[in-house]
C-alpha positions as CSV (number, residue, x, y, z in Angstrom):
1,X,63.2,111.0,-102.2
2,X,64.8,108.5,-104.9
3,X,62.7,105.7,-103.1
4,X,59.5,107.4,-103.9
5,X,57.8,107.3,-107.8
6,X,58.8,110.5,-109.6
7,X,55.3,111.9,-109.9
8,X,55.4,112.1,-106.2
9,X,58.6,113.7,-105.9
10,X,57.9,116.2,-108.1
11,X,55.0,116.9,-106.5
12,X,56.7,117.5,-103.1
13,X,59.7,119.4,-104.0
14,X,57.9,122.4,-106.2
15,X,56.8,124.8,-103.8
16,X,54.2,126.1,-106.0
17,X,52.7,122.5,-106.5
18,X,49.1,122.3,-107.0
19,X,47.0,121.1,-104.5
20,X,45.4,118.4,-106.9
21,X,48.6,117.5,-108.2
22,X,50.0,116.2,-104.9
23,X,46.4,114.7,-103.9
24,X,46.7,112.3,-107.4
25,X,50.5,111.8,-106.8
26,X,49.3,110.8,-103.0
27,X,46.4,108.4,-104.3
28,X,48.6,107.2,-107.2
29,X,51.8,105.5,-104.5
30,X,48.7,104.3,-102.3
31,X,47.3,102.4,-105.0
32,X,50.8,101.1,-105.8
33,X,51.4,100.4,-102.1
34,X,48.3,98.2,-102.0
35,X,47.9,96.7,-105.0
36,X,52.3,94.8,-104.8
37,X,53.0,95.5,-101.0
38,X,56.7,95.3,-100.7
39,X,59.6,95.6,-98.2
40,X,60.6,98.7,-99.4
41,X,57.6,100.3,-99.2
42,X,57.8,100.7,-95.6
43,X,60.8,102.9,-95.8
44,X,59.1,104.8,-98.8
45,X,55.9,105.3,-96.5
46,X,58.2,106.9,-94.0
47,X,59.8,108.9,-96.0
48,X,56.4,110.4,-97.6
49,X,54.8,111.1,-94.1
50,X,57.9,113.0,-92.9
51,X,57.5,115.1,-95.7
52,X,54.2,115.8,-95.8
53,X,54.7,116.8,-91.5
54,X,56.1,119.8,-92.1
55,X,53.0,121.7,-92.2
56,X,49.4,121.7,-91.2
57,X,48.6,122.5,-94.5
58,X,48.9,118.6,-95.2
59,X,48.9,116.9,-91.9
60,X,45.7,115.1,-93.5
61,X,47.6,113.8,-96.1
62,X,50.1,112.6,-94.0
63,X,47.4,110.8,-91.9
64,X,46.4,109.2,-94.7
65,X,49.7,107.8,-95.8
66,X,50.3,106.8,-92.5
67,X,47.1,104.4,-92.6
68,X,49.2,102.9,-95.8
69,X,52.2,102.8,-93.6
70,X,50.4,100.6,-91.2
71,X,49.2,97.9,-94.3
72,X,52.1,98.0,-95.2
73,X,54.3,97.1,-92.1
74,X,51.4,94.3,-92.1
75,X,52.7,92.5,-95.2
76,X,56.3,93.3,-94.3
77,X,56.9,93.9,-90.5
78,X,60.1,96.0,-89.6
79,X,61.9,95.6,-86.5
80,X,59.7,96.4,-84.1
81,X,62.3,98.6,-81.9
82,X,63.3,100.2,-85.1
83,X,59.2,101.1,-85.9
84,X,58.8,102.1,-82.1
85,X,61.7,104.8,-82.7
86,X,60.4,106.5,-85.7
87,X,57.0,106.5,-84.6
88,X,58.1,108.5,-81.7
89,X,60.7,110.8,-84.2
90,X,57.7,111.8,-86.0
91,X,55.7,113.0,-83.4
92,X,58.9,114.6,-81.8
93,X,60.5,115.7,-84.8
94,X,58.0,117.1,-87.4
95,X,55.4,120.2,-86.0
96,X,52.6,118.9,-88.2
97,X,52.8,115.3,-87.7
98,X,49.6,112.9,-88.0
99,X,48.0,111.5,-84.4
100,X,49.6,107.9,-83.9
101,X,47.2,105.3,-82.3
102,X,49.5,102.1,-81.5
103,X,46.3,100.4,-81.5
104,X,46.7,100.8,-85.6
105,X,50.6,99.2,-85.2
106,X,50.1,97.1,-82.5
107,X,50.2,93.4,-84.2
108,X,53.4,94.8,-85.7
109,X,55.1,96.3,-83.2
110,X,54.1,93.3,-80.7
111,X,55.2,93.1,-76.8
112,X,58.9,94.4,-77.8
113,X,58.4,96.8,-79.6
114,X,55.1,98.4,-77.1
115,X,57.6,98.0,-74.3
116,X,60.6,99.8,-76.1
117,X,58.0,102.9,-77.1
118,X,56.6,102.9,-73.4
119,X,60.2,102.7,-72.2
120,X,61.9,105.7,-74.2
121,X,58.6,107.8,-74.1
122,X,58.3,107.5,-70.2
123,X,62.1,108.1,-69.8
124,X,61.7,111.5,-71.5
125,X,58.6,112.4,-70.3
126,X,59.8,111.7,-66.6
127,X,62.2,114.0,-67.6
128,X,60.4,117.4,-68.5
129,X,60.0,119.6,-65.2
130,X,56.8,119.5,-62.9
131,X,54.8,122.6,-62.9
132,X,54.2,123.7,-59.3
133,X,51.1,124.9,-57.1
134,X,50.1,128.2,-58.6
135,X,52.9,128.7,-61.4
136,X,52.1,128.8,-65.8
137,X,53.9,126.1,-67.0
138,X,56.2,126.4,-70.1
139,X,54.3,124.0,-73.4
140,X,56.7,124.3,-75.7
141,X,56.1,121.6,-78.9
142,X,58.2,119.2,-77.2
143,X,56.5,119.3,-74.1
144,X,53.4,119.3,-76.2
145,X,53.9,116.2,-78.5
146,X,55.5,114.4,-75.2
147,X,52.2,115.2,-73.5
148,X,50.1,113.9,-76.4
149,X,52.6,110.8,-76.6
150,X,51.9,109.5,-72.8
151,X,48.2,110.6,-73.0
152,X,47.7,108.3,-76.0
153,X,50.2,105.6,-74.5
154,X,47.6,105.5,-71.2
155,X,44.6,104.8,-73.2
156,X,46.1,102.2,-74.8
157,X,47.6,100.0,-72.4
158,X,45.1,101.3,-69.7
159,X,47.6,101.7,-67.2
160,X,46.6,103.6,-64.4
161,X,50.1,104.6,-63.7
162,X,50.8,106.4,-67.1
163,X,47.6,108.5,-66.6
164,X,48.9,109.3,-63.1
165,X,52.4,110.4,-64.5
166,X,50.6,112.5,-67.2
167,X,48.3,114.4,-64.6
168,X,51.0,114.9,-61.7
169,X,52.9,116.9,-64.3
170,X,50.9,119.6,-64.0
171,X,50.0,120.6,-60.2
172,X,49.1,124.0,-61.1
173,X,45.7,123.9,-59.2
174,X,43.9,121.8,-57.3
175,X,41.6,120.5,-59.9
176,X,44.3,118.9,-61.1
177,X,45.3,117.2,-57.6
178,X,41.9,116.4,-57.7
179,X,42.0,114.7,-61.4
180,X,44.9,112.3,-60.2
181,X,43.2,111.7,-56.5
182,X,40.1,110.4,-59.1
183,X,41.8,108.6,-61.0
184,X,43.1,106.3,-57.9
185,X,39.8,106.2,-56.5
186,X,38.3,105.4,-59.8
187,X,40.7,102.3,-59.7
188,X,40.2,101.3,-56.3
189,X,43.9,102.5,-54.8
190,X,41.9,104.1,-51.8
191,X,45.2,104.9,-50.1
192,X,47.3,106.8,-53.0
193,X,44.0,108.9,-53.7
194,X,43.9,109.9,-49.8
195,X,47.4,110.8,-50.3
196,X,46.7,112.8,-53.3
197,X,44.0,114.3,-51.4
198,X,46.2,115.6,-48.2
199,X,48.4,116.6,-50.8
200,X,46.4,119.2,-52.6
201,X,45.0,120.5,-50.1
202,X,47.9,121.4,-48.4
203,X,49.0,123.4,-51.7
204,X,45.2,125.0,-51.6
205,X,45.8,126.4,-48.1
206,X,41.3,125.4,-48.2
207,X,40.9,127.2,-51.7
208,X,39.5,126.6,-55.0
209,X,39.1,122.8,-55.6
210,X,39.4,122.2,-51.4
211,X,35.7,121.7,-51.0
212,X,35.9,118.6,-53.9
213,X,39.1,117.4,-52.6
214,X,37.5,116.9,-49.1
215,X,34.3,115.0,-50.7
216,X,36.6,112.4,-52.6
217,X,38.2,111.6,-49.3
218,X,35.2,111.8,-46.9
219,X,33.6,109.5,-49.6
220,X,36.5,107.0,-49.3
221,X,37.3,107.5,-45.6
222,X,33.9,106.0,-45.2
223,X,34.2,103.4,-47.5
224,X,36.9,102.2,-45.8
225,X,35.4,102.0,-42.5
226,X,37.8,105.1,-41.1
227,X,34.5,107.1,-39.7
228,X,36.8,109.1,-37.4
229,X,39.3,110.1,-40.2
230,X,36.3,111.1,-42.2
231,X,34.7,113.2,-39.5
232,X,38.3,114.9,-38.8
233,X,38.4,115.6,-42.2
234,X,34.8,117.3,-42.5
235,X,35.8,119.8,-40.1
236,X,38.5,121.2,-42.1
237,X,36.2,121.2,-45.0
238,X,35.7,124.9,-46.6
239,X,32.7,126.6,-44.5
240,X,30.7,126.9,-47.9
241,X,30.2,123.1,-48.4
242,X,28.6,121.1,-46.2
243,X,29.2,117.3,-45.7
C-alpha cells in the first residue's frame, strides 16, 4: 500500500479502524486525486478499490473511489487492454466489488479496449455450463459476477446477441425460452424467435409458459404472411388459451 498516503494505509490495515477514520482518509486521497491528477494515481486508485472489495461493509466506499478512478484514467489514460483486464479482475476477483458501468470508462478504454473486455468476458462466459429444461442451476460467485458482467456488457453496446447469450444460459423453464424468443421478436429476427419458440415448447411437452410461447409465434406467423403455419400452430396451443 506504499503508493497510497499513510493516513489511508493506516486506516485500511487496523482491523479495528473507525468507521469515520477511513471515511476522512477516503475523502482526504480524493481530494488529492482531484485537486494534482497524476499518472500514478491510477495505479493508487486500483489499489484502494481492491481493498476496500473485500467486504460489503464498504462496497460503497469502493464505488466511490472507483468514480475517482474514472477522472483519473481521464487525465492519464492507461492502456486500454491493461484497464479492460482489471476491470474485469475486480468484479471476478473481489466478493464485494463496486458495479462497473463501461459507459463511465468508455472514452478511456475506446474501441480496443471495449472489444478486448467483450472478448475475454464472452470467452468465459461461453464457457460456464447451460442449465437444462427442468434442472436448478449451480450460481456460484463466479457464475454470478460473470452473469452480471455480460448483462451489463448487453446494455451497453445494445447488442442483441449478448442479451441472447445471457438468457440461453439458463433454459430451466419456458419463460425463459420465451424471454429469448422476445427478445428476437422485439428486434425484428422473426425466424430465430420461431426457432426459439419450437424450441421451448418442445422442452414444455404444452406446459407452463406453452400457451405464451404459441402467442409470440402465432403473432409472428401472421406477420409474416405464413397464415397456415399459424393456424397449425393454434391447434397445438394448450386447450386453456384460445387464439
Amino acid at each position: 500500500m506504499d503508493i497510497l498516503p499513510a493516513a489511508l494505509v493506516s486506516a485500511l490495515a487496523a482491523p479495528s479502524s473507525r468507521w469515520d477514520d477511513l471515511v476522512a482518509a477516503v475523502a482526504a486521497f480524493e481530494r488529492e486525486v482531484r485537486a494534482a491528477p497524476a499518472v500514478e494515481h491510477v495505479a493508487a486508485c486500483e489499489r484502494l478499490v481492491e481493498a476496500l472489495s473485500s467486504t460489503a461493509r464498504t462496497t460503497d466506499l469502493a464505488d466511490r473511489v472507483l468514480d475517482t478512478h474514472v477522472f483519473a484514467c481521464s487525465v492519464a489514460p492507461p492502456d486500454p487492454e491493461v484497464l479492460a483486464a482489471w476491470l474485469l479482475r475486480l468484479q471476478l476477483d473481489h466478493q464485494a466489488a463496486p458495479e462497473v458501468r463501461l459507459a463511465r470508462y468508455a472514452d478511456v478504454l475506446g474501441e480496443a479496449g471495449v472489444g478486448r473486455y467483450r472478448e475475454w468476458a464472452v470467452t468465459w462466459f461461453s464457457a460456464l455450463p447451460v442449465i437444462g429444461f427442468g434442472r436448478t442451476g449451480r450460481y456460484d460467485r463466479t457464475r454470478w459476477a460473470l452473469l452480471r458482467i455480460m448483462e451489463e456488457l448487453a446494455e451497453f453496446t445494445g447488442e442483441v446477441d449478448l442479451q441472447v447469450l445471457v438468457l440461453a444460459k439458463d433454459l430451466s423453464s419456458g419463460w425463459h425460452y420465451l424471454q429469448v424468443a422476445t427478445v428476437l421478436q422485439e428486434a425484428g429476427r422473426s425466424q430465430e424467435a420461431l426457432d426459439w419458440v419450437h424450441r421451448g415448447l418442445a422442452a414444455t411437452g404444452g406446459r407452463g409458459a406453452a400457451a405464451r410461447l404459441v402467442g409470440l409465434a402465432v403473432t409472428e406467423y401472421t406477420r409474416l404472411g405464413r397464415h397456415e403455419d399459424a393456424a397449425e400452430l393454434r391447434k397445438q396451443a394448450p386447450p386453456q388459451q384460445a387464439w
